[in-house]
N, C-alpha and C positions, 0 to 999 in steps of 0.2 A: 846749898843744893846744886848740886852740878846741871850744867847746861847742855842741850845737843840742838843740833842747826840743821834744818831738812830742806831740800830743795822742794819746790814748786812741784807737781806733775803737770805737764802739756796737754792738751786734748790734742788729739789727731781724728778730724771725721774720714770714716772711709766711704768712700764711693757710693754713694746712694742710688740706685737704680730703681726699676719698679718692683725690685723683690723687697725693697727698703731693708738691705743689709743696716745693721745696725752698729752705729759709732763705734771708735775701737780708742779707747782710750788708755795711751802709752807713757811709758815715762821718756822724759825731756831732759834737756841741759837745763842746768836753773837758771831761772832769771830771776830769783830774788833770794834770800838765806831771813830764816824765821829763827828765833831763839825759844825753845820749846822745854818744860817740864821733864825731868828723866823719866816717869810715869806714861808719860804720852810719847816723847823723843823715841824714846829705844823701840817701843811696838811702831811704832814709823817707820822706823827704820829695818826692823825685823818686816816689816808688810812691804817694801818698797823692793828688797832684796830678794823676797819669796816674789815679786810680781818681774821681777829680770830674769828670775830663774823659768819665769812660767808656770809659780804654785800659785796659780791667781785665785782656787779655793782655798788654800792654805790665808792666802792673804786678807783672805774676807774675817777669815776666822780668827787671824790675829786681831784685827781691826773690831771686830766684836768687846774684846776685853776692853777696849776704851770707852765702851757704852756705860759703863759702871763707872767711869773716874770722876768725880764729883767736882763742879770749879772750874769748869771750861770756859776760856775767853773765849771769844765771836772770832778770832785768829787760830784759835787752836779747833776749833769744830769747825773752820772753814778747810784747813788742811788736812783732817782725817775726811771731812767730807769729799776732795779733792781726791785723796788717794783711794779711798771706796770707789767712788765713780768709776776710776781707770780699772779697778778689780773685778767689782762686781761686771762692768761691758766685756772685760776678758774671759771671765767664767760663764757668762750667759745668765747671770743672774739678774733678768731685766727689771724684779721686784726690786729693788735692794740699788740698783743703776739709778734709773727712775727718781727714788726719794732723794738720794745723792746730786742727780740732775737738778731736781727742781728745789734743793735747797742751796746750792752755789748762784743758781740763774736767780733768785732772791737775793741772795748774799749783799749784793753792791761790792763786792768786791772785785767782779770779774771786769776788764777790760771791755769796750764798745765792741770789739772783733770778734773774743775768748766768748765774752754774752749770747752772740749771734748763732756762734758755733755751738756751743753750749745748748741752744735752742733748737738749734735744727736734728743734735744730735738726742734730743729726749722726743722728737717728733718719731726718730728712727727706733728708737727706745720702743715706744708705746705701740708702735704699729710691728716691731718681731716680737713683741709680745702677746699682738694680738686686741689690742685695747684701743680699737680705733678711731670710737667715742672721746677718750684723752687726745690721742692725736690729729683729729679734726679737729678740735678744741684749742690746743699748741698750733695748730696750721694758721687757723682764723687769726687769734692775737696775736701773731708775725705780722701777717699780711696788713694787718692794719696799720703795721708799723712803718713795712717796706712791700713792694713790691718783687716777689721773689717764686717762679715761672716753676722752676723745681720742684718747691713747696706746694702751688698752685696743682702741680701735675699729681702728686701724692694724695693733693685732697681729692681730687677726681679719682683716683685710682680708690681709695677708701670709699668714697660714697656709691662708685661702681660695683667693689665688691658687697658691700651693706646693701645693695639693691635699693638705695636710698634714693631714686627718682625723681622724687621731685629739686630734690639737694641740689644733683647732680643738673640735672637740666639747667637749672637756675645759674649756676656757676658756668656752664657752657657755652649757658647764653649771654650773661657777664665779660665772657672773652673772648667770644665770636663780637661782640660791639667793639671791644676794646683793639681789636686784631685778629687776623688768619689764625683760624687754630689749627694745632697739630692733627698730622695724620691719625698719630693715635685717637686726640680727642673727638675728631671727626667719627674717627670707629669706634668709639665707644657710643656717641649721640644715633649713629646709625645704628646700632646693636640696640639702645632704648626703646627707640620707634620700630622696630622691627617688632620686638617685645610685648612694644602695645598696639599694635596695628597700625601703627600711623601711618600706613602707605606711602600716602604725600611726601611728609616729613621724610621719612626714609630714604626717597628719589631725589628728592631736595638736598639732601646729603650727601648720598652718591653721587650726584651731579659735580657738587661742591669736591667731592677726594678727588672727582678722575680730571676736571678741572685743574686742581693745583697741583694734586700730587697722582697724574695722570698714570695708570697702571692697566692690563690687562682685563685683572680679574672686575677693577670698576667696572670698566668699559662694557665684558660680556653682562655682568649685571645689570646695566642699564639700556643695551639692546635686547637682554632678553623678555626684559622686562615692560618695553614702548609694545613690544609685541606679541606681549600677550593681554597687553589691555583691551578689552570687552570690544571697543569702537576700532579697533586697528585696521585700517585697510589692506589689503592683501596687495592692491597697487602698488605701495611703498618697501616692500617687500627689498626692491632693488636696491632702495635709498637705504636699509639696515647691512646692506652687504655694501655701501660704496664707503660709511663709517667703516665699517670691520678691515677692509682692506689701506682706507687709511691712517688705522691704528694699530695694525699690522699684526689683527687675531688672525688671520687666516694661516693655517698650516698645513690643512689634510689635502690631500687630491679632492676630495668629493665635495670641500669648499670653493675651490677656484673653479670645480667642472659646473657647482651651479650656480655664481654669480656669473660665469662665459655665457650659461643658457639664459639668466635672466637678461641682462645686459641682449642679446640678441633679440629676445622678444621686446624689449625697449624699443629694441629700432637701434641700437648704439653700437653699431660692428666694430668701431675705430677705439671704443673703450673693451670691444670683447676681447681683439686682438691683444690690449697690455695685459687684461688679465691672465690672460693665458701664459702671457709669453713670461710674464710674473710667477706663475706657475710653472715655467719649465724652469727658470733661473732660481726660482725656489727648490728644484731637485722634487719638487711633487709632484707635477707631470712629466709624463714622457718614461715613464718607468714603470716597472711593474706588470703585474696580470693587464691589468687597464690603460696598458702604453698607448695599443692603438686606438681605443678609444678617445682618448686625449688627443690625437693626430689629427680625428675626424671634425672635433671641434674647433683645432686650430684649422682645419680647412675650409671648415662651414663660417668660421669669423672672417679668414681673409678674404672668402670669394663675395661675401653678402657685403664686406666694403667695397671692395672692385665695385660690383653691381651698383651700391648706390652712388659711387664716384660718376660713374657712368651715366648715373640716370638722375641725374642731382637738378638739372636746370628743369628738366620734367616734371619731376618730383613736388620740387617748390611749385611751379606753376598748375600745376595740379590742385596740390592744398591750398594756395590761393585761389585762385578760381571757384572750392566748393565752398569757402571760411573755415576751412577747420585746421581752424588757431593749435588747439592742443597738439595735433603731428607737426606743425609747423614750432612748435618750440624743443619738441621732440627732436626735429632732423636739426636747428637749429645745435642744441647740445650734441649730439653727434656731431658735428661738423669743427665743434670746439676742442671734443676729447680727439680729434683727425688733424687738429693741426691750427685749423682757418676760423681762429680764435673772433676777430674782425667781423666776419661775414655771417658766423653763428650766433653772437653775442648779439648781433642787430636784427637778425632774424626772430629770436627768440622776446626779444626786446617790442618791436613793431608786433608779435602776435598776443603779447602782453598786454600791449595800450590798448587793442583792440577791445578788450573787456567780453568779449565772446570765445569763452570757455567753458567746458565741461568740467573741468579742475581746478581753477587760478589760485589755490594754494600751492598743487603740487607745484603748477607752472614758476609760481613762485620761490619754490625749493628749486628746482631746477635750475632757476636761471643762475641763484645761490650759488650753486654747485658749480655751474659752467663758471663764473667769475672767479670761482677758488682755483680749479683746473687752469683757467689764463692767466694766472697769478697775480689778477685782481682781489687784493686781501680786502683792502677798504668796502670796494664795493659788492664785494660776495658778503660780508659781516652785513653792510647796511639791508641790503635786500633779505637775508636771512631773517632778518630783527621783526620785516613784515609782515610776515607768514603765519598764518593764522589756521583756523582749523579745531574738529575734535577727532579726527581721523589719524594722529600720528604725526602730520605733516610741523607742525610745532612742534612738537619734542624733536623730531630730527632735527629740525631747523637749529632751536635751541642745540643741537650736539652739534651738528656741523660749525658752527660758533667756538666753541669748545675745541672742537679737532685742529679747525685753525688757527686758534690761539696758544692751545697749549697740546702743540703734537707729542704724542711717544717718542722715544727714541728706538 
């Protein structure tokens, strides 16, 4: 009986991303030569020829005729199974892929490597097929094996589309112990609790993405959000625009004209002045229908600093004289965003210990704030940490911590 000798095919997995393209498995140089039956030899050989050509249905269908040859060694149904695999993932036949996959990953004969690959690419198998029961199933028994982040991402991606909740949670919260997790999986545990109402949860997560992977659209989400909570102070109002400006949402004209106005009513001219002047070097003020309007509030900033430059030793001796601590932390920060980091910082400081306030949360936000402005990090984070409250003044606090650990660019 005459003999014929087949080379090996290779698997090549292709790129797996979240669409979980599915394996493409090609032919290879051989790496080993098998002595085969002219029965089984020649349709090998006819399949292997029609899968170079590109007739990868042709090649299934020669591959079929061996289904009938009676006498197969555990060598010769390992190598038609081998060449199916590569044909059947060519033509999309991911039934017919699949069985081929999961009877070589069986076999014992594939390599520690060829096995691995083999496995990851029947995970890709089952999931463009749509069978994502099997491939949660193939994910899980990897993973027990190895540790492999890719895999991990697929099963989440699965149990996200299955609406599988609790799966999903479960595993999220398995790799948030284990390490930081991805933005994506951030946004998908955020999308869960959005889902079920979990408010909390939700904030807690958003908190967590604009933290590590600090962006925009977090950012507006989480101020939109401190403020429209039920107990929000309207006080703090200024402290959601001093965030915005340094995470650097601000764009329109009608943002910079009204953090200029609040900032004024603060009592803070020496802060109205940069925002403005931020807004003309932004090309959003000073232009437009509403050029001169913009003009009037750069003039109502610089003159109400003059003034209190002017009337500063008064001032202070004033609000010490009545005790009223809160404007004395008030001009204090002012005096910080003006320059005289020193003499504000201790002002604000001594009306602090005083413990006679109408606010000593915000005051404590505040002082926050002025340490971050004097480029005291340390001691703006420590003071930030104390601030207490159900008015707002902790969730800023808690963000201002955020802003200054991990700024935008």
């Amino acid at each position: 009986m005459s003999k014929f000798r087949l080379a090996h095919l290779g698997l090549a997995l292709a790129a797996l991303g979240f669409t979980a393209a599915v394996p493409v498995v090609g032919l290879a140089p051989a790496y080993a030569a098998e002595t085969l039956r002219a029965e089984i030899g020649k349709p090998l050989q006819q399949a292997q020829q029609q899968m170079k050509a590109g007739k990868n249905k042709e090649a299934l269908a020669t591959l079929r005729q061996l289904d009938s040859v009676g006498g197969k060694n555990a060598n010769e149904t390992y190598l038609i199974e081998r060449t199916r695999a590569g044909a059947a993932s060519a033509a999309g036949d991911y039934a017919a892929a699949a069985k081929s996959f999961e009877y070589l990953i069986d076999s014992g004969k594939l390599s520690a490597s060829d096995k691995a690959n083999f496995s990851k690419g029947l995970v890709g198998i089952y999931m463009r097929a749509g069978d994502l029961n099997k491939a949660n199933a193939a994910i899980l028994a990897q993973l027990k094996e190895r540790n492999d982040p890719e895999l991990r991402a697929y099963l989440l991606q699965n149990y996200y589309k299955q609406g599988n909740v609790a799966a999903l949670e479960t595993e999220l919260r398995n790799a948030e112990k284990a390490g930081r997790l991805t933005e994506d999986e951030l946004g998908m545990l955020a999308n869960i609790q959005l889902k079920k109402g979990d408010k909390v949860g939700y904030v807690g997560t958003i908190e967590k993405l604009a933290a590590n992977y600090p962006k925009a659209r977090y950012w507006e989400d989480l101020l939109n959000r401190v403020q429209g909570n039920p107990g929000f102070s309207s006080r703090l109002t200024v402290d959601v625009w001093r965030l915005k400006l340094a995470n650097n949402l601000m764009k329109k004209p009608s943002e910079f004209m009204e953090m200029g106005q609040l900032v004024l009513q603060a009592k803070a001219p020496a802060e109205a002045v940069k925002v403005v002047d931020k807004g003309y070097k932004a090309g959003a003020l000073g232009t437009g229908p509403e050029a001169e309007r913009h003009k009037r509030l750069k003039d109502l900033a610089e003159k109400n600093l003059s003034e209190q430059n002017k009337d500063l030793a008064a001032t202070e001796a004033e609000f010490t004289k009545v005790g009223d601590n809160d404007s004395l932390v008030a001009l204090g920060y002012s005096l910080v965003q003006a320059g005289q980091a020193d003499k504000g910082l201790k002002m604000m400081e001594t009306a602090i210990k005083s413990g006679k306030l109408k606010y000593p949360e915000d005051a404590k936000l505040h002082l926050g704030e002025a340490y971050a402005v004097a480029g005291k990090k340390a001691q703006a984070i420590s003071t930030l940490k104390t601030v207490g409250g159900k008015d707002g003044a902790a969730e800023l606090a808690r963000y201002f911590i955020m802003a200054i650990n991990h700024p935008m660019s």
